[in-house]
C-alpha positions in Angstrom: 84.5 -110.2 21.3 87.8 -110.1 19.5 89.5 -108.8 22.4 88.1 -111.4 24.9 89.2 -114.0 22.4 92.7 -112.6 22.0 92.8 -112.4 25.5 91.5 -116.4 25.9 93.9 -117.5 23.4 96.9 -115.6 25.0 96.2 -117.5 27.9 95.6 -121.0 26.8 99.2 -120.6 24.7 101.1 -119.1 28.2 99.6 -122.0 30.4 100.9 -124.4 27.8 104.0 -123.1 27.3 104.5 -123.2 31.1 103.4 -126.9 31.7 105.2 -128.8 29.1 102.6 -127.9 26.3 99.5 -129.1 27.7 96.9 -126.9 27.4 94.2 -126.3 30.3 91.4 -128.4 30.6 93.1 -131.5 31.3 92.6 -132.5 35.4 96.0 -132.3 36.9 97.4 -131.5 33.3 97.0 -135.6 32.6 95.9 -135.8 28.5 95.1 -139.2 29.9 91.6 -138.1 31.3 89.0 -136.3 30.1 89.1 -132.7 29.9 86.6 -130.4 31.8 85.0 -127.3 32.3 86.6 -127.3 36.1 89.9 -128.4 35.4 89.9 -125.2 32.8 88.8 -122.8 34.8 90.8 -123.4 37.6 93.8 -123.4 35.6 93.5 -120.5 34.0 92.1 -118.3 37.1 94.0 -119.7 40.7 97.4 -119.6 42.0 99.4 -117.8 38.9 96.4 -116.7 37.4 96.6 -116.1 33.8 92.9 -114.7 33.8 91.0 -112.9 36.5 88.2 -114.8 35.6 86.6 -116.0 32.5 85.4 -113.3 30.1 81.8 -112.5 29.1 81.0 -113.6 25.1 79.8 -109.8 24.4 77.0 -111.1 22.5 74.7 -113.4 24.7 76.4 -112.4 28.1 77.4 -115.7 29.0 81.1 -117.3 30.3 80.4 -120.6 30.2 82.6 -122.7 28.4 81.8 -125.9 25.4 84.4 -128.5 26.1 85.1 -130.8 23.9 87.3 -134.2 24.2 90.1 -134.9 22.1 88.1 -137.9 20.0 84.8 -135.2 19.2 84.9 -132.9 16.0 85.3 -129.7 16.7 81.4 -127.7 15.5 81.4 -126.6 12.3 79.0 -124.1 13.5 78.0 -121.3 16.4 74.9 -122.9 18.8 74.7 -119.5 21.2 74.1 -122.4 24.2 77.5 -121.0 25.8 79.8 -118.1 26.0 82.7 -120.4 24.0 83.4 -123.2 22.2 87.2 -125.0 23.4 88.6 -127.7 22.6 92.0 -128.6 24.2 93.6 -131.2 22.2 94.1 -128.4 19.1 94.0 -125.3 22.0 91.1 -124.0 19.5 88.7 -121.4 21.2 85.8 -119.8 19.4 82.8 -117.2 20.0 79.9 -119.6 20.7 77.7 -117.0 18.6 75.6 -117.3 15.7 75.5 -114.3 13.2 77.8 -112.2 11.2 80.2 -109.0 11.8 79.3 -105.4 9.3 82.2 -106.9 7.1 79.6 -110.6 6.9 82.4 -112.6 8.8 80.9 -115.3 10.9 81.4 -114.7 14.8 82.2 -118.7 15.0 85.4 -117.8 12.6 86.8 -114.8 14.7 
């Protein structure tokens, strides 16, 4: 989980750096509009792919992604309802996990 997190947040910091510091999500990298699941995905995984495609959450098997928009708190709190949490106005990307690690660190706070 910490690996495919590392690996998430690599590429959300390398797409920014490479489109004036707008972080995917945004359709046609416009902070104007709404961002979206699709507009992420595609982003990240065509043309000069940063991701082969979108890593598993180790825990409850899924890749589906939480979106938020830039007006909407980011969760306080882990719901299991998708691989990750994202939210592109702060580039913040969580485990969307419930539960805590051996050491009793929250998933959510990895």
């Amino acid at each position: 989980a910490k690996d495919s997190l590392r690996i998430l947040r690599t590429a959300i910091e390398a797409y920014a750096a490479k489109n004036n510091g707008i972080p995917p999500g945004y359709p046609n990298n416009d902070t104007s509009l709404s961002p979206s699941v699709m507009a992420f995905t595609l982003q990240l995984t065509t043309g000069n792919a940063y991701l082969q495609k979108m890593p598993k959450n180790t825990f409850n098997g899924m890749t589906g992604l939480r979106i938020f928009i830039d007006a909407a708190p980011f969760p306080t709190e882990a719901d299991g309802a998708s691989g990750w949490m994202y939210k592109p106005a702060t580039k913040e990307i969580r485990l969307n996990w419930t539960g805590t690690d051996s050491e009793g660190i929250d998933y959510f706070e990895y």
